[in-house]
N, C-alpha and C positions, 0 to 999 in steps of 0.2 A: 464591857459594853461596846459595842460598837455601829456607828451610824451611819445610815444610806441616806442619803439626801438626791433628792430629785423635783424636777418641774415638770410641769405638764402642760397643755390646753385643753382638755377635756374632761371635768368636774362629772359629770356622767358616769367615764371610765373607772375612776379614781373610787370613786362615791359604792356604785356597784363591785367593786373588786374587795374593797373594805368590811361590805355587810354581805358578801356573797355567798353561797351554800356552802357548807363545810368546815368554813374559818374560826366556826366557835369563837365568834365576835361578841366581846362586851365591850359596852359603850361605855366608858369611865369618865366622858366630861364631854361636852360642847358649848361654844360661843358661838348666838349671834344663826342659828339657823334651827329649823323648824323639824322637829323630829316625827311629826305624822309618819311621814312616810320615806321608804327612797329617792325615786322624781319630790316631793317638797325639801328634802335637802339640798339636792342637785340646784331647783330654781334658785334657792336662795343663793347659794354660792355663784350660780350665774347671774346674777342682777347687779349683786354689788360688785363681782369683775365687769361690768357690761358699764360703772363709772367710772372708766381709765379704759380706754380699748385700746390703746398702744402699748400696753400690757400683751404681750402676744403667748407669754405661757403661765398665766394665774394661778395655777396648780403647785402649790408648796406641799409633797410627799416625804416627811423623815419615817423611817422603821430607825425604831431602836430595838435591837437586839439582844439577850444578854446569854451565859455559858448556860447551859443546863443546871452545870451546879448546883449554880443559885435557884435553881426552880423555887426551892421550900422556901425561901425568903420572899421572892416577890409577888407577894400578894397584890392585889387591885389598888390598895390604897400607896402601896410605898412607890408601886408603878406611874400611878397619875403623878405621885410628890416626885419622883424623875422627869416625868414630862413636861409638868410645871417650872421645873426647874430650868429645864434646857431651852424650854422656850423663850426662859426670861433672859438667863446667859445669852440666847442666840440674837437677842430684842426685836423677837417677832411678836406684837403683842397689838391690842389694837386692832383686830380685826378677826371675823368669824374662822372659827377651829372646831375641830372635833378630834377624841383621843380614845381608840379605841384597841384594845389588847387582842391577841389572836392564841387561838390553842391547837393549830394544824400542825405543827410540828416540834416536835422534841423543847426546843430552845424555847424559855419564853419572848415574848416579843410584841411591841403593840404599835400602830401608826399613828401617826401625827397628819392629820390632812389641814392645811391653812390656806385662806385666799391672797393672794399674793398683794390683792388689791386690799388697802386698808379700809378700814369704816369710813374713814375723812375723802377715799378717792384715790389716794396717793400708795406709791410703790410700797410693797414690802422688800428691803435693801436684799439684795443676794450678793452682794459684794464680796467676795471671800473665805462666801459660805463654808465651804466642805474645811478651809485654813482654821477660821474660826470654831467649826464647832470641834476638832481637833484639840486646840488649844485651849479653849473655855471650858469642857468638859470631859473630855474624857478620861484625862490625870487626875480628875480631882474624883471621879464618882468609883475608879476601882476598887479602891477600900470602904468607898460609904456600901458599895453592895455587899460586899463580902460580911460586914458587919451588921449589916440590915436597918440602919436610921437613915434617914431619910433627908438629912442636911449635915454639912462640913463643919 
């Protein structure tokens, strides 16, 4: 597996690139935002960054990616118990998410969109991010996938 971590300031961009034509987007969980539509997701996610606006990029973007290999293994369900996972490891928690798997390319792989800004107002930590999630995960999840359960 391997993790791309990124921030952003435009919840719009992130939001539309994620459910956009072609991505064979399924939506496998959300926190905390309104799944009507696309603009109803986007407001939601702009309002509660809009309580801390010194937050200047509230866009929390991980892709996790995994070998083709394992294609036949990761089904929807073992894939959210990964994402679950990492988010807990990475303790980003506490504030509106969505996790949604993509089928554009060969590899499986699904995004992690999180608001930076928590439910309480206050920062989601980026402290050492890319070290940490390195360290908290990635050693321990190559044999859970290979083996196909879903915890250590």
């Amino acid at each position: 597996m391997i993790a791309k971590l990124s921030k952003g300031g435009s919840f719009g961009g992130a939001v539309q690139y994620i459910f956009g034509p072609g991505k064979g987007a399924d939506c496998l969980a959300g926190m905390g935002v309104l799944f009507k539509d696309t603009p109803s997701i986007i407001r939601g996610f702009e309002r509660q960054a809009a309580q801390n606006p010194k937050v200047s990029k509230p866009v929390g973007h991980v892709v996790l990616s995994f070998s083709p290999r394992d294609a036949a293994r990761l089904d929807n369900r073992l894939l959210l118990s990964i994402a679950v996972e990492y988010l807990d490891r990475m303790g980003i928690k506490d504030t509106q998410l969505i996790i949604v798997r993509h089928r554009d390319r060969e590899h499986p792989h699904l995004h992690i969109l999180f608001n930076r800004v928590g439910n309480d107002g206050r920062t989601i930590s980026d402290h050492n991010d890319r070290y940490r999630s390195e360290r908290r995960f990635h050693r321990s999840r190559r044999s859970t996938v290979r083996s196909g359960s879903a915890s250590n």
